[in-house]
N, C-alpha and C positions, 0 to 999 in steps of 0.2 A: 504493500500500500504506500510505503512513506517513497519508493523508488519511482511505482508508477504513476503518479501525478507530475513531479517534476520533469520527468522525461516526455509527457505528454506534450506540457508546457514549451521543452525545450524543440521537441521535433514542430511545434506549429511558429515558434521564434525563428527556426531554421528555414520550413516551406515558406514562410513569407520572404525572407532575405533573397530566397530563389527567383522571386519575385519581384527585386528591388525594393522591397517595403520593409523596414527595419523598426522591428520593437524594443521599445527601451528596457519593456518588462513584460512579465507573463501576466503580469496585472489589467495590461493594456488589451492582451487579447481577449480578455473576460469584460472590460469594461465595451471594448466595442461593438460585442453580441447585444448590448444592453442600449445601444443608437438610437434612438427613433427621430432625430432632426438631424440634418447637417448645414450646418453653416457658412459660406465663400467667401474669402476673398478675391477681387476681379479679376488685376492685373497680375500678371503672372504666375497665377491659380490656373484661374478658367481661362484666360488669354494669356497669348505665348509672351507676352513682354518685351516684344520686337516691333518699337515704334518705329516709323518711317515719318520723316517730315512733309509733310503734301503742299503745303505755301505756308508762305511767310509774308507778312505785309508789315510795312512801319510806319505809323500816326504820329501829327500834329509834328510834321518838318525834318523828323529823322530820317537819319539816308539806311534803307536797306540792311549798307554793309555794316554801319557802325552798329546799328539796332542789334543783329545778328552776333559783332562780337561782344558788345557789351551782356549779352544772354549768353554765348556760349564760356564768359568770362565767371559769371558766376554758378552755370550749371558745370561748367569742373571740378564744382564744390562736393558735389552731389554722387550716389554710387545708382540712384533710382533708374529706372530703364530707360523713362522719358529723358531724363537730363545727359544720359548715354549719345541717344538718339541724338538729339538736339548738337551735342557737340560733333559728333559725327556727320552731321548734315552741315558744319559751320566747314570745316575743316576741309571736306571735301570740294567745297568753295571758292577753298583757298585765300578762307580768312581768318586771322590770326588771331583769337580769343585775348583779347585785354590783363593786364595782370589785375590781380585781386591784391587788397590790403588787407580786410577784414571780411567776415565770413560766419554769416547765422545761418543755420536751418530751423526753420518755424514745421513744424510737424503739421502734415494736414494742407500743410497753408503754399510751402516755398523757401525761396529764399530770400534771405536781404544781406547785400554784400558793400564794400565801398569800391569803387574802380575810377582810379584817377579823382578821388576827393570826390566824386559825389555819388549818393545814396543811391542803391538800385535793387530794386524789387521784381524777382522774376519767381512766377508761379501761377498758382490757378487766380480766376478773379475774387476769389473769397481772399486772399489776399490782398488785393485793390480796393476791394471796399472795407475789410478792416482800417486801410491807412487812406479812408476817405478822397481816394483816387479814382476820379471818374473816365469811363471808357464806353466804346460804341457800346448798345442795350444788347443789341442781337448774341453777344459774344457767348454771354451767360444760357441760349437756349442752345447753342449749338450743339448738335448726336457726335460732339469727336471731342478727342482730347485738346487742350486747346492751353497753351502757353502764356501768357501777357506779360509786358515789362513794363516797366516805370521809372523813371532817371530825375531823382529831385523833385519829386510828388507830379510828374506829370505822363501820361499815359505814353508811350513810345512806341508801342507793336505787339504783333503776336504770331505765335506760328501754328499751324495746324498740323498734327501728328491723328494717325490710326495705328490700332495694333487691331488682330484678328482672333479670333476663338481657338484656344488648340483642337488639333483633329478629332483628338476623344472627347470633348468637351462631352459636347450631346451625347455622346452616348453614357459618360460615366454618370450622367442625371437618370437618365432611361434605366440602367441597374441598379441605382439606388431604388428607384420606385419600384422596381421588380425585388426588392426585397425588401418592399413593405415601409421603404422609408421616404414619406412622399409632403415629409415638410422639410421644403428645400427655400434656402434665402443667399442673397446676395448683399453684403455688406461691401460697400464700396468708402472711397474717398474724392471720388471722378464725380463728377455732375450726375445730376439723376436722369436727364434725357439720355446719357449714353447707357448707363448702367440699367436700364428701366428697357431699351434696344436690344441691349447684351441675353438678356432674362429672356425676351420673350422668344429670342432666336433658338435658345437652349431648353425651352419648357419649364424653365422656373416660376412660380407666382410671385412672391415678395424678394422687392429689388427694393433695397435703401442704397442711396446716392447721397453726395454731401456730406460723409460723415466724416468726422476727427477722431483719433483713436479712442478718446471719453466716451463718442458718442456710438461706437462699436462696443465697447463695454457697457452702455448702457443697456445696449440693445439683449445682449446675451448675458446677462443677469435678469433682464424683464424673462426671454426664456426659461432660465434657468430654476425663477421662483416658479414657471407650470407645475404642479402636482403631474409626478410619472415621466416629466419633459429629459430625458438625456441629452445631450447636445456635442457634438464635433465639429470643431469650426480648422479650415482647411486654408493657409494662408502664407506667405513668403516673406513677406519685410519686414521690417525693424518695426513697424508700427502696428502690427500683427504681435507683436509677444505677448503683450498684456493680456489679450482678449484670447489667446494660446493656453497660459497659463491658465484661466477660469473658465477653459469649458472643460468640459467630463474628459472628452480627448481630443488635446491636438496634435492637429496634420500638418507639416510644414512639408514644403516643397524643397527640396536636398540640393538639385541641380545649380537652380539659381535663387533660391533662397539664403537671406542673410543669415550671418552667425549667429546672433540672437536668437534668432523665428528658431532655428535648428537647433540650436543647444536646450531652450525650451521645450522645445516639442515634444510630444509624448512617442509620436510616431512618427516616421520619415520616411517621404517618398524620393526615392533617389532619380528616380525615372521624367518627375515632375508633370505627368500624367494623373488628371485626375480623374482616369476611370481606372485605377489603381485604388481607391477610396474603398470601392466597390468588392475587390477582391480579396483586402485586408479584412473587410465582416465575412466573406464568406470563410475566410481559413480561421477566421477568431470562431464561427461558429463550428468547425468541424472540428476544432482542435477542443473546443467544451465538450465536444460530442465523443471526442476519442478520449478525456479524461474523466469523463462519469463512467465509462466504457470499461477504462480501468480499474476505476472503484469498484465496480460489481463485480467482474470478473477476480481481484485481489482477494474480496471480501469471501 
């Protein structure tokens, strides 16, 4: 008895690593038979996190090129995929990213840098209107990912990037529901028109957009207080650990997932395929199944 459960444990820690899915514990594979929601993050989750730049425009008298390095000056700063993109699209250009003096990253929000003594804010527009920066209306509805800068509280440009669904996307939501696990949600940081697009492409119901890491925390504690609610929330960057740590189990994505997100996590996908999600409940439930298995057969 005291042999055969351990080794139960150990041979379902083993078939999953066969898998590229790696448990931290034998704990992990008990707790995620016990699933019944799972929870997303967007980029780099469920989308491959290979932004491409599609235009680039620059407001109120900026020239193009300058606009572009003073952005790719301060997304240097940065390890996000957008700010990746973004300088990759400056560079290939063949224009030469400005030096940096000083350097924030605001969570959620972007960045605020200094380049060449004056103040510049590159990020999402929740950014611009916290520092009461006003910019074209339309920018805020647009379905894409969407840049803005600002040099000395005045609006200067923005770039438009797309990223795409990974291959398995859809399908790894299709296997969740086919094992009975059919409250699925999208926790984002991206605008809620794209996030709210993302969803309906993949068959998800509830898509939040907009949010900051508090407000992903808030989100899966509201969860979390359901009577019987288990919760897996499935996530890759640094701003993903919090809300990692407080669900029943987390998912982090190994590939291109931060150190954080991974040292946290309860369970890693190395593959970064999230219809991997899907495979790791079906070997946590065979693996209960071949250690009660044991127990009677012991006994």
């Amino acid at each position: 008895l005291v042999v055969s459960i351990p080794l139960g444990y150990f041979g379902g820690i083993g078939a999953a690593s066969r898998h590229g899915i790696l448990f931290k514990g034998g704990n992990y594979l008990d707790a995620i038979t016990r699933v019944n929601t799972v929870v997303f993050d967007k980029t780099g989750t469920l989308t491959r996190g290979e932004f491409e730049v599609r235009e680039a425009h620059a407001g109120n008298g900026f020239e193009a090129d300058t606009m572009l390095a003073i952005v790719a000056a301060a997304e240097g700063n940065s390890t996000h995929p957008v700010a990746k993109a973004v300088v990759r699209y400056v560079r290939l250009r063949g224009i030469e990213p400005l030096a940096v003096t000083e350097a924030k990253e605001l969570p959620g929000h972007g960045l605020s840098v200094c380049v060449d003594g004056r103040e510049v804010l590159v990020g999402n527009t929740r950014l611009l209107d916290a520092n009461g920066v006003t910019y074209p209306a339309g920018l805020a509805s647009v379905p894409e990912t969407v840049v803005v800068c600002a040099v000395d509280g005045v609006y200067a440009g923005y770039l438009l990037l797309a990223d795409a669904p990974k291959e398995d996307a859809a399908d790894a939501i299709a296997a969740l529901k086919s094992l009975n696990i059919n409250n699925i949600e999208v926790l984002s940081g991206d605008k809620q028109a794209i996030v709210t697009k993302l969803a309906k492409s993949l068959g998800i119901d509830k898509a939040y957009g907009d949010l900051l890491p508090a407000d992903k925390v808030a989100r899966l504690e509201e969860l979390k207080a359901e009577p019987g609610r288990k919760v897996a929330f499935a996530g890759d960057g640094i701003n993903d650990a919090p809300v990692l740590a407080l669900a029943d189990v987390g998912i982090a994505m190994g590939e291109l997932g931060s150190d954080a997100a991974i040292e946290i996590a309860d369970v890693v996908i190395q593959t970064d395929q999230p219809g991997k999600i899907a495979t790791a409940v079906k070997i946590g439930k065979a693996t209960r199944c071949v250690v009660w298995q044991n127990i009677a057969l012991a006994f």
